[in-house]
MIKEMI-137184 format. One record per residue (C-alpha): x, y, z; residue in one letter; residue number from 1. Coordinates in Angstrom, 2 decimals, decimal comma. Each point is the difference from the previous one (the first is absolute). Layout:
+---------+---------+---------+--------+-----+
|    east |   north |      up | residu | num |
+---------+---------+---------+--------+-----+
|       X |       Y |       Z |      A | NUM |
...
+---------+---------+---------+--------+-----+
END
This chain:
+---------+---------+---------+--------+-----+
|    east |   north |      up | residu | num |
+---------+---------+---------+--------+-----+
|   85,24 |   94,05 |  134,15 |      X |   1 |
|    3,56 |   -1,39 |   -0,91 |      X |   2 |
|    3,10 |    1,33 |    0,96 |      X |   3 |
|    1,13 |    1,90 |   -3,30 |      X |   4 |
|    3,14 |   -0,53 |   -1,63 |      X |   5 |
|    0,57 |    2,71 |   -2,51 |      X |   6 |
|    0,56 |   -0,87 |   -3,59 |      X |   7 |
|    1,00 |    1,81 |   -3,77 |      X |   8 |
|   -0,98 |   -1,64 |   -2,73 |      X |   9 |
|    1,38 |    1,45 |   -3,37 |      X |  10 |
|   -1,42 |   -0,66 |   -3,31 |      X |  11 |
|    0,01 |    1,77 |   -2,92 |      X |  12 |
|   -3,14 |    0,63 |   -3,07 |      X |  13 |
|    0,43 |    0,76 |   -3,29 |      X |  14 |
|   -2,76 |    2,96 |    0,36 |      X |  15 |
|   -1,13 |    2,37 |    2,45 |      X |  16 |
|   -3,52 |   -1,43 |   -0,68 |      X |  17 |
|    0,79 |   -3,33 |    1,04 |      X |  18 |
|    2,09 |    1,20 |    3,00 |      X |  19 |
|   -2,60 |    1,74 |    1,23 |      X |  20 |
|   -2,32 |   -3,03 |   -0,55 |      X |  21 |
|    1,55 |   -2,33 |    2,00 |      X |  22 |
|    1,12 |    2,74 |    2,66 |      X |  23 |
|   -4,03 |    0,51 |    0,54 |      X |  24 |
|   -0,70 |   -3,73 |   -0,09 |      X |  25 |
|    2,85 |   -1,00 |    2,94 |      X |  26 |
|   -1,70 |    3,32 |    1,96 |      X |  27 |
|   -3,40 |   -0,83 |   -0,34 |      X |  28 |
|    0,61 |   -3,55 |    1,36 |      X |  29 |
|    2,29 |    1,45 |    2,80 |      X |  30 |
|    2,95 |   -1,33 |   -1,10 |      X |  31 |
|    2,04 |    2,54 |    0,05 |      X |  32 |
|   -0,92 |    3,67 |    1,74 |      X |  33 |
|    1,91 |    1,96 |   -2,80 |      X |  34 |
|    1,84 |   -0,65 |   -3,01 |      X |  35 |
|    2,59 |    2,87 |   -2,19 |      X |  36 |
|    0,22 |    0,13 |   -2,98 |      X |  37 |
|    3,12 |    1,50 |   -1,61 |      X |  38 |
|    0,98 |    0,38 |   -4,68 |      X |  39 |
|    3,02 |   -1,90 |   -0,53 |      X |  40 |
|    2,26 |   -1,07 |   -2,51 |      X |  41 |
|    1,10 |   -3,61 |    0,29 |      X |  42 |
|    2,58 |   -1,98 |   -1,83 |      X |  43 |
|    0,25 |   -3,31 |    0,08 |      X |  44 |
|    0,39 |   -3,60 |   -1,81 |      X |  45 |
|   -2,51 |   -2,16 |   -1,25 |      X |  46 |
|   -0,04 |   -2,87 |   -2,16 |      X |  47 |
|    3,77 |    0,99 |   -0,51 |      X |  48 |
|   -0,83 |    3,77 |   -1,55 |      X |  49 |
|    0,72 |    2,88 |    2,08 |      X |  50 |
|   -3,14 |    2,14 |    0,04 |      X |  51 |
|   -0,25 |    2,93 |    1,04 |      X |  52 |
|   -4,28 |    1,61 |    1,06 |      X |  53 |
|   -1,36 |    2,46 |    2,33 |      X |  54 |
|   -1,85 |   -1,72 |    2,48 |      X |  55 |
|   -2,11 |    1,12 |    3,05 |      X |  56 |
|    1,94 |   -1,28 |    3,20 |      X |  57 |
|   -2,71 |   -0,87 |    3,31 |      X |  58 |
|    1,38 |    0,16 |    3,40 |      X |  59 |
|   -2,65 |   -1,86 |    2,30 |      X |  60 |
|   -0,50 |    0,56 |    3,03 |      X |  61 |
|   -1,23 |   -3,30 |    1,84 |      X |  62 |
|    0,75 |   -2,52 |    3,02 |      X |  63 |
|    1,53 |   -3,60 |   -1,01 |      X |  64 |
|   -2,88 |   -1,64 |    1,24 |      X |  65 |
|   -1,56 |    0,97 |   -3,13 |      X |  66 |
|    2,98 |   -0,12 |   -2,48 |      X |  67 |
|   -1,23 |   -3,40 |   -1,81 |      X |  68 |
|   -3,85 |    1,62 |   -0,46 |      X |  69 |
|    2,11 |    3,26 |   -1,50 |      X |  70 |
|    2,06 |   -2,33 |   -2,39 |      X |  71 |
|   -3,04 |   -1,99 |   -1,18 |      X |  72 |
|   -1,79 |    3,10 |   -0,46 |      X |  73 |
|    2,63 |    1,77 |   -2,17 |      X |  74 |
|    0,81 |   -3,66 |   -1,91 |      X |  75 |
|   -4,06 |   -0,01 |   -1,29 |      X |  76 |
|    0,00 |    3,88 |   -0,63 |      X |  77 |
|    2,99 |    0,53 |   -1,53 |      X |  78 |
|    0,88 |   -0,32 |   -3,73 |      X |  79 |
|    4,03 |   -0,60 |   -0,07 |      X |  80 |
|    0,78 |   -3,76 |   -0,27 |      X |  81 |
|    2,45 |    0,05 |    2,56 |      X |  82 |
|   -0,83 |    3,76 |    2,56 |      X |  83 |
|    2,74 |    1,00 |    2,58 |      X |  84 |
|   -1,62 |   -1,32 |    2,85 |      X |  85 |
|    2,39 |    1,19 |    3,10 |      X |  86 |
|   -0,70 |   -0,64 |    3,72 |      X |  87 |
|    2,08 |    2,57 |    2,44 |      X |  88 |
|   -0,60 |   -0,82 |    3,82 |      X |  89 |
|    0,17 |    3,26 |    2,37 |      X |  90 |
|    1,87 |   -0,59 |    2,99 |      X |  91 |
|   -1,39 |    3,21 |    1,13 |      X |  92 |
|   -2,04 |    3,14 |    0,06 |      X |  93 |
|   -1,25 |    3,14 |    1,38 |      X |  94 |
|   -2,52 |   -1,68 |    2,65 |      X |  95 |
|   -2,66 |    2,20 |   -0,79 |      X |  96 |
|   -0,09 |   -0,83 |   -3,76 |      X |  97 |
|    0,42 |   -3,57 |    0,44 |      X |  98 |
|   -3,00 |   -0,16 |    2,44 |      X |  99 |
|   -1,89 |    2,04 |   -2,76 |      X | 100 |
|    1,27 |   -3,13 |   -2,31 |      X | 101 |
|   -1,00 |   -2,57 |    2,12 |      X | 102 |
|   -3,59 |    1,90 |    0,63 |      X | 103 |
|   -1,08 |   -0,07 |   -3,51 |      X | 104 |
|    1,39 |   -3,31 |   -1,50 |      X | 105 |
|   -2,62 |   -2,75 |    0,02 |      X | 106 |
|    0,69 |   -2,61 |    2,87 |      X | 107 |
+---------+---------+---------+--------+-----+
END
């Protein structure tokens, strides 16, 4: 199995329901072992109006190896235009956990 390197990706949904959708979808094809999901409020600008929604924030929990399967998954699931789509590297972990990680992403 490849060495993992740890990765966050952050997105955000417009709805719990869809959230949880694409949460299940990225577990189901082991890419990612968990993902948290978190009520927000988010302001921000788009199309030069300041809008202001609560949103559903997703902290996934995956390896970079996977990262471009994770954004193309989220880009055909998800039903913004333009979704936050962030990438965070880990530069470390408890070794346990990220051995847990590694163990249940797909190779």
């Amino acid at each position: 199995m490849p060495t993992c390197q740890p990765a966050i990706v952050l997105t955000t949904c417009p709805s719990q329901a869809e959230a949880e959708r694409i949460g299940k979808l990225l577990l189901q094809q082991h890419l990612a072992v968990c993902v948290q999901y978190e009520a927000i409020q988010s302001q921000y600008l788009w199309q030069d109006k300041l809008c202001c929604d609560s949103e559903i924030h997703l902290t996934i929990k995956t390896a970079e190896r996977h990262y471009p399967a994770v954004e193309r998954l989220i880009l055909e699931q998800h039903s913004y235009d333009c979704p936050q789509i962030l990438l965070l590297p880990v530069s470390g972990g408890a070794e346990g956990y990220l051995k847990w990680l590694n163990d249940n992403l797909a190779p």
